[in-house]
BALOKE-364352 format. One record per residue (C-alpha): x, y, z. Coordinates in nm, 2 decimals, always signed. Layout:
# residues N
+--------+--------+--------+
!     c1 !     c2 !     c3 !
+--------+--------+--------+
!      X !      Y !      Z !
...
+--------+--------+--------+
***
This chain:
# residues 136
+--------+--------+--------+
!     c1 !     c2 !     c3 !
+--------+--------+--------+
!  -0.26 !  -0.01 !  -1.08 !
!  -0.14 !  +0.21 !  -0.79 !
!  +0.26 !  +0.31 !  -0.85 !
!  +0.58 !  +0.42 !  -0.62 !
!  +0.90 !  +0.48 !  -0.84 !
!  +1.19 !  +0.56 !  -0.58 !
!  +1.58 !  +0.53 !  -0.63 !
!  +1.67 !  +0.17 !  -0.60 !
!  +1.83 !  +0.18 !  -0.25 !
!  +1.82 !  -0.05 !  +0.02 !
!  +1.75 !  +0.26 !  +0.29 !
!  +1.41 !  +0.32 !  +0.01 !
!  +1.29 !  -0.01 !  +0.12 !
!  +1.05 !  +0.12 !  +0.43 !
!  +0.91 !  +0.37 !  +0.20 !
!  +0.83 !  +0.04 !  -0.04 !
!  +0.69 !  -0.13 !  +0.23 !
!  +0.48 !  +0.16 !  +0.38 !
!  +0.33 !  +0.19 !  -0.01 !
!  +0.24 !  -0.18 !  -0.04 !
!  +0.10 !  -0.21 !  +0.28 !
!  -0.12 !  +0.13 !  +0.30 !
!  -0.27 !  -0.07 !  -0.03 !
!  -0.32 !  -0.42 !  +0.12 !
!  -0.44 !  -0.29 !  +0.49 !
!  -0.69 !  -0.07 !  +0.29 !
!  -0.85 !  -0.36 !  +0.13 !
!  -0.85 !  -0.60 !  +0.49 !
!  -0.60 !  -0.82 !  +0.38 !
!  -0.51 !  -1.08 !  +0.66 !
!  -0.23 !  -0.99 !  +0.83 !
!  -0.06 !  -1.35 !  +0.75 !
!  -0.07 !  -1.22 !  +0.41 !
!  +0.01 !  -0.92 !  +0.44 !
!  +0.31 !  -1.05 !  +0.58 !
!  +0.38 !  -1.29 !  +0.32 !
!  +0.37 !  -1.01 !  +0.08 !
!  +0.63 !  -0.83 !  +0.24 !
!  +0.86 !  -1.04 !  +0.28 !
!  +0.83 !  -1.12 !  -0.09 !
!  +0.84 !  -0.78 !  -0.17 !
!  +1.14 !  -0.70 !  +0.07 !
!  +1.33 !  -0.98 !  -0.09 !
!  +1.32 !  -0.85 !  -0.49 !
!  +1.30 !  -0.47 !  -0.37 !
!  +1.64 !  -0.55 !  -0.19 !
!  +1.78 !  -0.76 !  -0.51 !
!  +1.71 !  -0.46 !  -0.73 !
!  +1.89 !  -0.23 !  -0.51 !
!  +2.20 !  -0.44 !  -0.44 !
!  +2.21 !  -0.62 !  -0.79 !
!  +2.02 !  -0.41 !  -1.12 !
!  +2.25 !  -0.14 !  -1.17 !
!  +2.55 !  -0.23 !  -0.98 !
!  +2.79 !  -0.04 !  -0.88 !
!  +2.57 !  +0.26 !  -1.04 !
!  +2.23 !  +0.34 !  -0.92 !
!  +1.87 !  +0.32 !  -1.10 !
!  +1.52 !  +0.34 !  -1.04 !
!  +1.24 !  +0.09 !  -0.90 !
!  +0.87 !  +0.11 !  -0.96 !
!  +0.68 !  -0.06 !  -0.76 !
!  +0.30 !  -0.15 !  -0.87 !
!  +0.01 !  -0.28 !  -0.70 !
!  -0.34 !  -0.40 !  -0.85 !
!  -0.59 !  -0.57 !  -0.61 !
!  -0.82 !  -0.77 !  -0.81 !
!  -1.20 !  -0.77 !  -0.70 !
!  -1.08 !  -0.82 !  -0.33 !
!  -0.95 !  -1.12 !  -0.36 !
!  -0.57 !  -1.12 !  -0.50 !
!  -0.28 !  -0.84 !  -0.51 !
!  -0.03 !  -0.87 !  -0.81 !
!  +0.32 !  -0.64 !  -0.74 !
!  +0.51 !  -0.55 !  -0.99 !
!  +0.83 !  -0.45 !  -0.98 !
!  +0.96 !  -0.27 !  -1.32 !
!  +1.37 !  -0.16 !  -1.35 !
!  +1.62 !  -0.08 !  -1.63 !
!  +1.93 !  -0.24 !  -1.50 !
!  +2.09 !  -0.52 !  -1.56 !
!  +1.84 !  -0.78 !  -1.77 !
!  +1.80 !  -1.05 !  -1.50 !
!  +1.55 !  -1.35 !  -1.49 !
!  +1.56 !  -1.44 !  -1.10 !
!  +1.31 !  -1.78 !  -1.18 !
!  +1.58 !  -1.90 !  -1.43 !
!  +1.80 !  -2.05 !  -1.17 !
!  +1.73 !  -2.38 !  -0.97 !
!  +1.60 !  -2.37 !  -0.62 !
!  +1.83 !  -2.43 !  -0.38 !
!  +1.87 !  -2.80 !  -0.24 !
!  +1.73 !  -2.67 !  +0.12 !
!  +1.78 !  -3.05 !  +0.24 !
!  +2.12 !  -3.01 !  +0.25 !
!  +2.31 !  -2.81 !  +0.54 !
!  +2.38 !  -2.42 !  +0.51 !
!  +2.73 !  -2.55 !  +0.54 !
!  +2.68 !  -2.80 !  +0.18 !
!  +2.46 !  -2.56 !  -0.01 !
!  +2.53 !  -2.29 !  -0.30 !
!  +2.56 !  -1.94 !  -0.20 !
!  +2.24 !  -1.71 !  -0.31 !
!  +1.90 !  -1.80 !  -0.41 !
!  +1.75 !  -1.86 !  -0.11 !
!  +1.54 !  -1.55 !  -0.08 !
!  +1.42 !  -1.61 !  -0.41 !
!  +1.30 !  -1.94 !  -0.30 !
!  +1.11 !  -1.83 !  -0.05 !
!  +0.94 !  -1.58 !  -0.24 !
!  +0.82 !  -1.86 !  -0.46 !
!  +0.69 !  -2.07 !  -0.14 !
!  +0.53 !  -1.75 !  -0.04 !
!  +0.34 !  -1.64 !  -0.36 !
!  +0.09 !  -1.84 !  -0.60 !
!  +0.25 !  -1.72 !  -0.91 !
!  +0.54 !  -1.52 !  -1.02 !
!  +0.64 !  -1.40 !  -1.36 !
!  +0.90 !  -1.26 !  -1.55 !
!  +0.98 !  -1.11 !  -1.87 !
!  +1.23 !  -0.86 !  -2.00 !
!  +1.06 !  -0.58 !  -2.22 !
!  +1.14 !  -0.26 !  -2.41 !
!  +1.46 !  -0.27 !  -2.23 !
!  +1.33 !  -0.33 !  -1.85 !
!  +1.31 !  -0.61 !  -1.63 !
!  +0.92 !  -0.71 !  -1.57 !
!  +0.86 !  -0.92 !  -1.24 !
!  +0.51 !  -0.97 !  -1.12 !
!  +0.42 !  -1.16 !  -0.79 !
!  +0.05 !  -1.29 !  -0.71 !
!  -0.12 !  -1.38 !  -0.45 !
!  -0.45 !  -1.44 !  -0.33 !
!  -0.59 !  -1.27 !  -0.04 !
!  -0.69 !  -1.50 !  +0.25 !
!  -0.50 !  -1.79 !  +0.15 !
+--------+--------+--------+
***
């Protein structure tokens, strides 16, 4: 697994995206993906900047395997605050912006956008791993 640790800060986030996508362009993902992927990964990367270690600052690594060709996992590993982002309920996106809870919407559509997400919170750091398969 290729790795980019860098201060969790929103302005870090092209330099996130520039790692993640040197990997999946280098590999042919499909640019549909590709873009699925960052999205995802724009979505956490910002949460750990504006959320883990509030009002301090911390550090983000950012991990990427590509398995045989045909899936990418990303992890993102942080020390801040212990936080399990697939513990709360998806938003109710039936009702209007105006009717629904504040927050979780970006996590939501990280889970539309990936085939699998986990978390777990281990030796003191928060664990969150997306995967998705290329091409689909």
């Amino acid at each position: 697994m290729k790795q980019l640790t860098v201060e969790a800060l929103r302005e870090n986030l092209p330099q996130v995206l520039g790692f993640i996508d040197a990997e999946l362009e280098g590999v042919g993902c499909p640019m549909k993906t590709q873009m699925q992927i960052d999205l995802a990964v724009e979505e956490i990367f910002v949460n750990i900047a504006s959320y883990a270690y509030h009002p301090d600052t911390g550090e983000a690594t950012v991990g990427i395997e590509i398995e045989d060709g045909s899936a990418v996992s990303v992890v993102f590993t942080d020390s801040g605050i212990p936080y399990d982002p697939l513990a709360k309920a998806d938003p109710d996106v039936t009702l209007s912006a105006e009717d629904r809870d504040i927050g979780g919407l970006g996590i939501f559509m990280t889970k539309k956008c990936m085939d699998d997400i986990t978390y777990e919170y281990k030796n003191g750091m928060n664990v969150l791993c997306l995967k998705k398969e290329i091409g689909r």
